[in-house]
PABAZA-371645 format. One line per field, with one value per residue: residue in three letters; x, y, z of N, C-alpha, C in turn. Coordinates in steps of 0.02 Angstrom, whole numbers. Layout:
N
code: (Ala|...) $
nX: (X|...) $
nY: (Y|...) $
nZ: (Z|...) $
caX: (X|...) $
caY: (Y|...) $
caZ: (Z|...) $
cX: (X|...) $
cY: (Y|...) $
cZ: (Z|...) $
// end
This chain:
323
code: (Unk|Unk|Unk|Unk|Unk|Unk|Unk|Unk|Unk|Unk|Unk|Unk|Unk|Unk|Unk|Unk|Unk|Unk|Unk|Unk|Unk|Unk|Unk|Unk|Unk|Unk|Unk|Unk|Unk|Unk|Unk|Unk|Unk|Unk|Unk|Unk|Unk|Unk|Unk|Unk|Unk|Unk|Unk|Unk|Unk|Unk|Unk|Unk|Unk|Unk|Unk|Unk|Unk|Unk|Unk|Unk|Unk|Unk|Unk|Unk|Unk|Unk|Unk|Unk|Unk|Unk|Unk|Unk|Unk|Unk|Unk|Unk|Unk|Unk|Unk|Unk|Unk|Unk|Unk|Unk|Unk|Unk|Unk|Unk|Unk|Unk|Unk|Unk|Unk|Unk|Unk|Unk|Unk|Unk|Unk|Unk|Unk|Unk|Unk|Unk|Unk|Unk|Unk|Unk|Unk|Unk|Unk|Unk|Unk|Unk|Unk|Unk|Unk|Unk|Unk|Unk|Unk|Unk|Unk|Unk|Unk|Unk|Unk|Unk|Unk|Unk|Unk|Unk|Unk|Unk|Unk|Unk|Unk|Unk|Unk|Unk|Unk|Unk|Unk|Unk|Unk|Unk|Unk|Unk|Unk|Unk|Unk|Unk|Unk|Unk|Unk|Unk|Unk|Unk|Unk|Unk|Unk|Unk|Unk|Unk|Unk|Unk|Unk|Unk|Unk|Unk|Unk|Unk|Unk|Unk|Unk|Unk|Unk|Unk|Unk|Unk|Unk|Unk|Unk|Unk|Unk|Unk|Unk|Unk|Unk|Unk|Unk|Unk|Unk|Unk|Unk|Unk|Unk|Unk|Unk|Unk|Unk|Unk|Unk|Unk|Unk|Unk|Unk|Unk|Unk|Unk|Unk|Unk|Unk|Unk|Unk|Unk|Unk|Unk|Unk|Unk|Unk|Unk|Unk|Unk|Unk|Unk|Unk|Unk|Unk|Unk|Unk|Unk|Unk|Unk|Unk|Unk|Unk|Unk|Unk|Unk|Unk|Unk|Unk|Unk|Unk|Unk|Unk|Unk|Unk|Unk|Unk|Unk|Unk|Unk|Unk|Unk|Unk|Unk|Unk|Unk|Unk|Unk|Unk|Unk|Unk|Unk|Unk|Unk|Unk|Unk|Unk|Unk|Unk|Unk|Unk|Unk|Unk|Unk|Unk|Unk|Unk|Unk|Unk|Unk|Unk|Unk|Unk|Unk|Unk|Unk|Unk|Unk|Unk|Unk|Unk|Unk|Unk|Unk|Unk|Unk|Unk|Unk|Unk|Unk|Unk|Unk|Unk|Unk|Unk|Unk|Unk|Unk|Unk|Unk|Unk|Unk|Unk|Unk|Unk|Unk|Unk|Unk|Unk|Unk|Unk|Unk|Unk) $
nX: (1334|1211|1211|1318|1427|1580|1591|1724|1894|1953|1872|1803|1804|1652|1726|1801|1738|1652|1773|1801|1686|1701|1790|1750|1605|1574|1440|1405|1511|1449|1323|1343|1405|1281|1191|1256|1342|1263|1299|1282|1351|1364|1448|1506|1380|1354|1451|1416|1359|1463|1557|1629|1483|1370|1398|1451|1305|1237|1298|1267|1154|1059|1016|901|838|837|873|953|828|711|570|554|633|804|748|830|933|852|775|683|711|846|853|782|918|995|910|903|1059|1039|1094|1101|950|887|935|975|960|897|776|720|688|614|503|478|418|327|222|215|212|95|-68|-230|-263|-202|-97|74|134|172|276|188|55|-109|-146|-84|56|42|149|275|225|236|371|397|335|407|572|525|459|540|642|572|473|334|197|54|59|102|-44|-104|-43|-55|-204|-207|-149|-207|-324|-302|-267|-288|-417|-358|-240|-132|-48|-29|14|-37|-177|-246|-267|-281|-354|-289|-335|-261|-139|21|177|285|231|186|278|380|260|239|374|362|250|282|390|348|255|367|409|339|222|75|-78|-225|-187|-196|-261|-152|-90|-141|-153|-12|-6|-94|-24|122|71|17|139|208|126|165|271|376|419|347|229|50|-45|10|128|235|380|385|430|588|683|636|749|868|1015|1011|1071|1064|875|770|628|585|571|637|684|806|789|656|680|750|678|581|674|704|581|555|475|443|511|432|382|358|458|577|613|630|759|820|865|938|1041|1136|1153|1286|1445|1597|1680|1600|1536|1411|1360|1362|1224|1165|1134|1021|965|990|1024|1122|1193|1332|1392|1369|1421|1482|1420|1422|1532|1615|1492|1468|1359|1263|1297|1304|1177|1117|1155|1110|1006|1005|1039|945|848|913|901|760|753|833|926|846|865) $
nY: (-638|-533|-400|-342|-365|-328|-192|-152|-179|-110|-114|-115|-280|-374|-378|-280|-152|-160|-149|-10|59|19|96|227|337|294|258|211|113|24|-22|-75|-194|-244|-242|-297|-376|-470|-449|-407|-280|-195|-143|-62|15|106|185|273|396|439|489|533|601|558|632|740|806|789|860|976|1031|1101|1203|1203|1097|1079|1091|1189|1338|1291|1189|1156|1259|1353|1272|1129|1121|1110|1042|940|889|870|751|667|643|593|472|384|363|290|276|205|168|195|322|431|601|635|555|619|747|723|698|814|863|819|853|994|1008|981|995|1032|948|827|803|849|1013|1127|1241|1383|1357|1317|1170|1022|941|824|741|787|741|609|588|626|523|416|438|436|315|239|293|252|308|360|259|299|444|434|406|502|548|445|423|548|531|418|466|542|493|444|398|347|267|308|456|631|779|911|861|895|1032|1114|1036|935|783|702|568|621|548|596|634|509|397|452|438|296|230|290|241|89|91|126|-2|-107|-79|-139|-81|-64|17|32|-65|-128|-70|17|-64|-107|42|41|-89|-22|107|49|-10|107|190|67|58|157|132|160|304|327|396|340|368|400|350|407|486|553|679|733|741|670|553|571|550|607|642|688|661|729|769|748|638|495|406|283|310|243|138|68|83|-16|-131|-120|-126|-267|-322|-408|-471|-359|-344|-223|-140|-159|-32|62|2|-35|109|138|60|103|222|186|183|153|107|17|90|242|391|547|611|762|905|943|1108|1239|1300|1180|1086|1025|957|791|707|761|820|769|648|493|413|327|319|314|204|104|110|78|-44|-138|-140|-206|-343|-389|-410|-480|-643|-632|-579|-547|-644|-741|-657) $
nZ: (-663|-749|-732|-694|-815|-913|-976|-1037|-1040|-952|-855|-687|-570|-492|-358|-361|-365|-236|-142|-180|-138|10|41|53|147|317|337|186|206|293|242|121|158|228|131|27|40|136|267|441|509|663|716|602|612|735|725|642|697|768|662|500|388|457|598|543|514|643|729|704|753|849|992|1029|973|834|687|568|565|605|596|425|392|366|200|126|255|339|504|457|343|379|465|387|298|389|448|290|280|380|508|694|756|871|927|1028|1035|924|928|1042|946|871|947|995|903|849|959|938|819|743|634|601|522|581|521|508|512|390|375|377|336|317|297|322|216|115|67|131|251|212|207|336|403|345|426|579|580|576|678|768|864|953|922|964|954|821|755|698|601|511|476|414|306|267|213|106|17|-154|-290|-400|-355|-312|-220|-200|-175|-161|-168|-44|-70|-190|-244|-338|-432|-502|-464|-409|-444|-376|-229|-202|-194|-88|-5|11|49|172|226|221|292|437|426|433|541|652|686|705|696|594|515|420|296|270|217|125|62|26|-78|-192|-217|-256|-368|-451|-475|-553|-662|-723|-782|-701|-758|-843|-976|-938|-1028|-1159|-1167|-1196|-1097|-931|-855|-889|-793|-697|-731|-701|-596|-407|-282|-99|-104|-76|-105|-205|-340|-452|-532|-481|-353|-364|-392|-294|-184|-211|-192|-65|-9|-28|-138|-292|-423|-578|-737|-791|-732|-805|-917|-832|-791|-893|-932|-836|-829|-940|-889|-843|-789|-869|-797|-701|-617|-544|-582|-485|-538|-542|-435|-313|-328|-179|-12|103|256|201|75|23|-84|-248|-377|-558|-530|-504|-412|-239|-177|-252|-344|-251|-215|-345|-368|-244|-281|-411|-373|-304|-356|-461|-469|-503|-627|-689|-737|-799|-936) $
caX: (1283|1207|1253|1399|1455|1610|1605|1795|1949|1962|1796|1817|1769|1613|1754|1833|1683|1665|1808|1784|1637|1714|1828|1689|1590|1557|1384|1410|1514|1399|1259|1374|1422|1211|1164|1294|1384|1232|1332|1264|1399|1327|1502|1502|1317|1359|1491|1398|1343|1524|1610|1587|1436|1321|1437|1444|1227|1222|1347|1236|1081|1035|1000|813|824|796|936|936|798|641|557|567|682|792|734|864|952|787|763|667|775|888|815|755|953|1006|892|923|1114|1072|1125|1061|871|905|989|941|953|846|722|693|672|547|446|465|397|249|210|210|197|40|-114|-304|-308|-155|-36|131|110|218|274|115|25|-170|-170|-30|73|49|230|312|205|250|450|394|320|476|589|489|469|625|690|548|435|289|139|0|91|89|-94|-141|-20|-64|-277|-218|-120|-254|-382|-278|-276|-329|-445|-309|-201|-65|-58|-45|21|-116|-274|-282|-244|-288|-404|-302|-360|-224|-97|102|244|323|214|163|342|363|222|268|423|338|197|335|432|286|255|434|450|294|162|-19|-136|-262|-110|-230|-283|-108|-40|-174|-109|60|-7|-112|28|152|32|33|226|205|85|203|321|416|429|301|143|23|-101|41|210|306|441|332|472|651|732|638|802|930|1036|1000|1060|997|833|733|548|589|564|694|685|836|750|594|707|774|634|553|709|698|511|565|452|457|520|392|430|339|516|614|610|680|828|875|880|988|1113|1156|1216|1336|1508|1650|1722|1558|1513|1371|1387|1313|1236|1138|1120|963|998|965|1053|1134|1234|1374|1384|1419|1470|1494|1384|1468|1591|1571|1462|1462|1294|1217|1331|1277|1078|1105|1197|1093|929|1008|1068|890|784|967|879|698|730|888|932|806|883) $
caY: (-588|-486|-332|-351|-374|-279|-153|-128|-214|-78|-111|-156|-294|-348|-369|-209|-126|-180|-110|59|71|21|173|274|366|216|261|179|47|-14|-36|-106|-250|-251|-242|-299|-445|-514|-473|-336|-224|-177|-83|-5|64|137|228|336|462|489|500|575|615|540|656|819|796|766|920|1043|1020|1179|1194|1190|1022|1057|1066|1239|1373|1261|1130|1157|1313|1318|1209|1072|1126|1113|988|875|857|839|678|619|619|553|391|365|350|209|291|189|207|225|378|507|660|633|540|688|785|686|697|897|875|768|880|1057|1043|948|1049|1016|879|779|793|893|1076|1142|1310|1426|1327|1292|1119|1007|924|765|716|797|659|525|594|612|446|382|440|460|257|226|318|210|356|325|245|354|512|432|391|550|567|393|462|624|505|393|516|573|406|461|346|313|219|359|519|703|857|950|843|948|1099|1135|990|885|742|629|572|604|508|638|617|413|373|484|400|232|242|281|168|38|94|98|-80|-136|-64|-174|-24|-104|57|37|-83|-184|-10|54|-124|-100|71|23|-103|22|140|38|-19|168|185|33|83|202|108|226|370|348|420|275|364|419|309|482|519|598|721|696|745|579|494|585|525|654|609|668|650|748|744|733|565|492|319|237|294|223|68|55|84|-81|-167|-105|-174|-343|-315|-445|-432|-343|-330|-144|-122|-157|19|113|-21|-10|178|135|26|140|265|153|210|87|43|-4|144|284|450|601|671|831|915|1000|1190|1247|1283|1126|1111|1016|904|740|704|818|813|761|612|432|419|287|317|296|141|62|94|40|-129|-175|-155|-255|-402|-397|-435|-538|-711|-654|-555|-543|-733|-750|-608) $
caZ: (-648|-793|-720|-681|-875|-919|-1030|-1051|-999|-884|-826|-590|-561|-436|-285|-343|-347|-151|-131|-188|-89|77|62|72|217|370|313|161|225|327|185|76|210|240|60|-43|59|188|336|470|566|697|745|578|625|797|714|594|744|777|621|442|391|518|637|539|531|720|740|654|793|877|1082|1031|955|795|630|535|619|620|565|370|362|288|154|150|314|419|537|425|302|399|478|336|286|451|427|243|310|412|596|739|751|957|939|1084|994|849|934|1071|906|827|991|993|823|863|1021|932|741|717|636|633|498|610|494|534|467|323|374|395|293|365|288|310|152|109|27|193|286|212|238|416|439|359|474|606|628|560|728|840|869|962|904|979|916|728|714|684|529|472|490|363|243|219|208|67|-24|-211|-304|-431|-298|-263|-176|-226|-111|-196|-146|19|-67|-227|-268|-382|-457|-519|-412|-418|-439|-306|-169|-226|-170|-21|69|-10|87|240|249|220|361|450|440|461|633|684|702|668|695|533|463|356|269|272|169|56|17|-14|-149|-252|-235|-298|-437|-483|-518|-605|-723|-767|-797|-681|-785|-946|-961|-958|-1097|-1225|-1175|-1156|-1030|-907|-837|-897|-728|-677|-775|-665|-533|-381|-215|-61|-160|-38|-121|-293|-374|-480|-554|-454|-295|-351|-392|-253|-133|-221|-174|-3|12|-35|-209|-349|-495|-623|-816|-790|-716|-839|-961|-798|-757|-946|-942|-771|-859|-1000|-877|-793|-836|-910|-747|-671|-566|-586|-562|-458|-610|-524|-352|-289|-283|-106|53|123|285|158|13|27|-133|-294|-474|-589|-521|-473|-331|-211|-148|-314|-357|-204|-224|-424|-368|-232|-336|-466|-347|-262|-419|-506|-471|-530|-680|-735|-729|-874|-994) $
cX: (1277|1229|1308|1447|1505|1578|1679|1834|1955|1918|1838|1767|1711|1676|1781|1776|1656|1699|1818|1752|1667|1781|1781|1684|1563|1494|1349|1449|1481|1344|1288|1368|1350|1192|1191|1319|1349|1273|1318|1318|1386|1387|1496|1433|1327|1414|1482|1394|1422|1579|1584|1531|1365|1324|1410|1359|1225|1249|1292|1148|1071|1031|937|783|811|870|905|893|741|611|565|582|741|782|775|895|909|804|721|682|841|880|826|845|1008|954|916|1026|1119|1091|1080|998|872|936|935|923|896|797|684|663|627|478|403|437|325|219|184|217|137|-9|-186|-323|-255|-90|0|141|187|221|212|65|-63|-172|-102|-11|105|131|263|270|222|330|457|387|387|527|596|468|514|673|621|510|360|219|79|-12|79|17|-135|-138|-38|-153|-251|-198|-168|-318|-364|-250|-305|-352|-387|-242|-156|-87|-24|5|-18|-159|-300|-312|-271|-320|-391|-334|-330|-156|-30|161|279|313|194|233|360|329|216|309|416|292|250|376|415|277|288|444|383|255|91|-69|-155|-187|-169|-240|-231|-70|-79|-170|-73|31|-31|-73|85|147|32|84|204|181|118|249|389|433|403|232|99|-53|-56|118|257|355|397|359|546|701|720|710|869|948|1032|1017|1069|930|766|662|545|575|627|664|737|807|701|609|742|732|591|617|685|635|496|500|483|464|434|410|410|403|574|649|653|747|861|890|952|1055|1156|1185|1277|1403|1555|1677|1647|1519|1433|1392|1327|1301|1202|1133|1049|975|975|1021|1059|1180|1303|1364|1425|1462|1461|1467|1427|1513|1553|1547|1428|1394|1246|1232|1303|1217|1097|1124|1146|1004|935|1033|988|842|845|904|808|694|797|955|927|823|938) $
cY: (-540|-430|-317|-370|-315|-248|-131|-158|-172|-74|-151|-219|-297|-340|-321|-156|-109|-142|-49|91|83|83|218|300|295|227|191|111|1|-49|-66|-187|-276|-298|-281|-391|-492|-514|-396|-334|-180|-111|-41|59|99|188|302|388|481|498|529|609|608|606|718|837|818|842|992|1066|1051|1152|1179|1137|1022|1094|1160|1292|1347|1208|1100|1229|1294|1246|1126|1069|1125|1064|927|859|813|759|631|596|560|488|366|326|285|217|255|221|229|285|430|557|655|608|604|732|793|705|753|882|867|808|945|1069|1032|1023|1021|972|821|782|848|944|1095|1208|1329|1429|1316|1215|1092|968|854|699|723|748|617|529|584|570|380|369|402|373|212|220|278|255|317|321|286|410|514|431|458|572|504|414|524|558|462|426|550|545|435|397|310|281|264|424|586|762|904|931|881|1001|1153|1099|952|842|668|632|586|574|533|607|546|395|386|437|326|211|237|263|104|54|83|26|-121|-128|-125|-122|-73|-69|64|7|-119|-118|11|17|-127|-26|72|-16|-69|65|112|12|55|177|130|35|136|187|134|275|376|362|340|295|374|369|358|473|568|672|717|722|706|538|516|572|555|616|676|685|700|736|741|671|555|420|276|250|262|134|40|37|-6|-145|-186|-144|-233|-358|-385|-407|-410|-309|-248|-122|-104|-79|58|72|-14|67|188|117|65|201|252|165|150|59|18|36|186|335|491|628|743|840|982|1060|1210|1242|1233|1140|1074|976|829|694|758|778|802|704|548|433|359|265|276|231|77|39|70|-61|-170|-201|-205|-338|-425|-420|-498|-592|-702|-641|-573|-601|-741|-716|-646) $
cZ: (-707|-797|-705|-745|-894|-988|-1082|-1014|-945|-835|-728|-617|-503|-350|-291|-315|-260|-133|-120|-168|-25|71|60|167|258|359|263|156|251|287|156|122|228|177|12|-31|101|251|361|521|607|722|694|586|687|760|680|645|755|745|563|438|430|577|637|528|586|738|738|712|837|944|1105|996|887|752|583|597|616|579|477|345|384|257|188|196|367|448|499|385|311|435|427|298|337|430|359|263|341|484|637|758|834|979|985|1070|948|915|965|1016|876|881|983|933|819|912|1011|851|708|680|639|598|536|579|546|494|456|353|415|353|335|350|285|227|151|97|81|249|294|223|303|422|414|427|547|655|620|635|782|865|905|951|922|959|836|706|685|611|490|454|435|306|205|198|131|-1|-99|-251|-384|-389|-265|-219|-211|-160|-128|-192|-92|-10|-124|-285|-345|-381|-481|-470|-430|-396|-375|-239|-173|-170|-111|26|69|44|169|286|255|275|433|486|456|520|672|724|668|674|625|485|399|311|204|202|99|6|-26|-73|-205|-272|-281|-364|-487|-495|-566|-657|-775|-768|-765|-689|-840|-912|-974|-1003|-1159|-1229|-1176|-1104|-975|-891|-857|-835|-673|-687|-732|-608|-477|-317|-149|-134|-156|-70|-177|-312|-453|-473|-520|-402|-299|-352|-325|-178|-139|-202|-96|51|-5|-94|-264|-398|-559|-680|-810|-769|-749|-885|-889|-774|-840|-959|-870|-785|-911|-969|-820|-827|-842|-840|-682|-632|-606|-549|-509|-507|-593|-443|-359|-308|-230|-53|83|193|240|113|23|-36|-213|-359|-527|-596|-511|-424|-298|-190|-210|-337|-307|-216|-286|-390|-311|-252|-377|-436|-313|-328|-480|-523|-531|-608|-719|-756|-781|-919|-1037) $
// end
């Protein structure tokens, strides 16, 4: 396996690697055992709600159903963050709690274009949409409730294939990487749960969208070949609405994506920060109120090791075969 080439005698190998993982949070065991090895643990997935981090999430969930004091306060301690880290995790989509939450959500946050309102915002925000509709059918949410947010998102469709959080608002024009991915994510989730309100629409989204990343090669300008942002190139986990090139790599894993050479320029910027014994690191954290950290900036980080390895095992055959 290409990637899997040492760098150094001291370099793990891929079964250490494994290894190092499954000492991790049952979060990440579980994915690993999903992702890594083709074998689903259905025990390790029941477990997340009552252990580690799945746990101390679940823990944190107010009397009024909702995580922090409301729907997006605080910031990363709200309730939709919090979600949105609860599914990323992987916790049983059946979970009681959350779903009730999602309902209350659907029941009393909506505003007058359908979406789910931002604060005290008059127009809702597109990028927090497509987090919601992640989620949202991630956790089995029900269909009648979503079409309203699926009706803003495509409404919000920009004629360069992606999406904006500023087309409501402040009448951009070109779309961003930010929100592109975001509702990427949750059109694709979307479709996985077997939702079909305006699916033909929805699938034709997703391809122009992911034609837009691609064009940018994931992080170049596609009139000058620039770096578009260089905090695109950093490892960031939770990721919340930021965009970051292994999430965007990873998400194309996720959506069972072919390999495309447009890919390439962000997996070699990927490989180069893989450290000698195979790992990658947490290289930054948000700033913002969290209820804790699950792992620390700076160190190797499982999470990130995981998403790098199973991106690179998911495209192995198409691309990296041929190198």
């Amino acid at each position: 396996m290409i990637f899997l080439c040492c760098h150094s005698a001291q370099s793990m190998n891929f079964k250490e690697i494994i290894q190092w993982l499954l000492q991790g949070d049952v979060a990440i065991q579980y994915q690993v055992y999903r992702d890594l090895l083709s074998t689903e643990r259905k025990d390790l997935q029941k477990r997340i709600a009552k252990e580690g981090w799945g746990a101390h999430f679940l823990s944190k969930r107010g009397y009024n159903g909702h995580w922090g004091r409301e729907f997006y306060y605080p910031k990363w301690s709200s309730t939709h963050y919090t979600l949105l880290d609860l599914r990323n995790l992987c916790i049983s989509p059946d979970n009681s709690p959350i779903q009730e939450s999602i309902d209350m959500i659907l029941k009393t946050c909506k505003t007058n274009d359908g979406g789910i309102l931002l604060l005290k915002a008059k127009k809702s925000d597109v990028c927090v949409n497509g987090m919601f509709l992640n989620y949202a059918s991630y956790f089995r949410a029900d269909e009648s409730e979503l079409k309203s947010v699926i009706d803003h998102l495509l409404q919000e469709h920009m004629a360069d294939g992606g999406f904006n959080c500023r087309s409501n608002r402040s009448g951009a024009v070109h779309s961003s990487l930010h929100s592109t991915l975001s509702v990427l994510e949750g059109f694709t989730e979307y479709k996985r749960n077997g939702y079909s309100y305006r699916m033909a629409e929805v699938e034709r989204a997703i391809g122009t969208a992911k034609e837009f990343v691609l064009i940018h090669q994931l992080f170049l300008s596609d009139r000058t070949g620039d770096i578009i942002d260089k905090r695109f190139l950093k490892l960031s986990y939770p990721r919340r609405w930021k965009y970051d090139i292994l999430s965007a790599l990873d998400y194309f894993q996720y959506a069972g994506s072919k390999w495309d050479d447009r890919m390439r320029p962000a997996i070699d910027v990927l490989l180069k920060k893989r450290n000698k014994d195979g790992t990658w690191n947490m290289q930054a954290k948000h700033s913002g109120q969290t209820h804790f950290d699950m792992e620390k900036a700076g160190k190797p980080s499982r999470i990130n090791t995981l998403r790098a390895l199973r991106m690179l095992v998911h495209f192995e055959s198409d691309a990296y075969r041929k190198s």
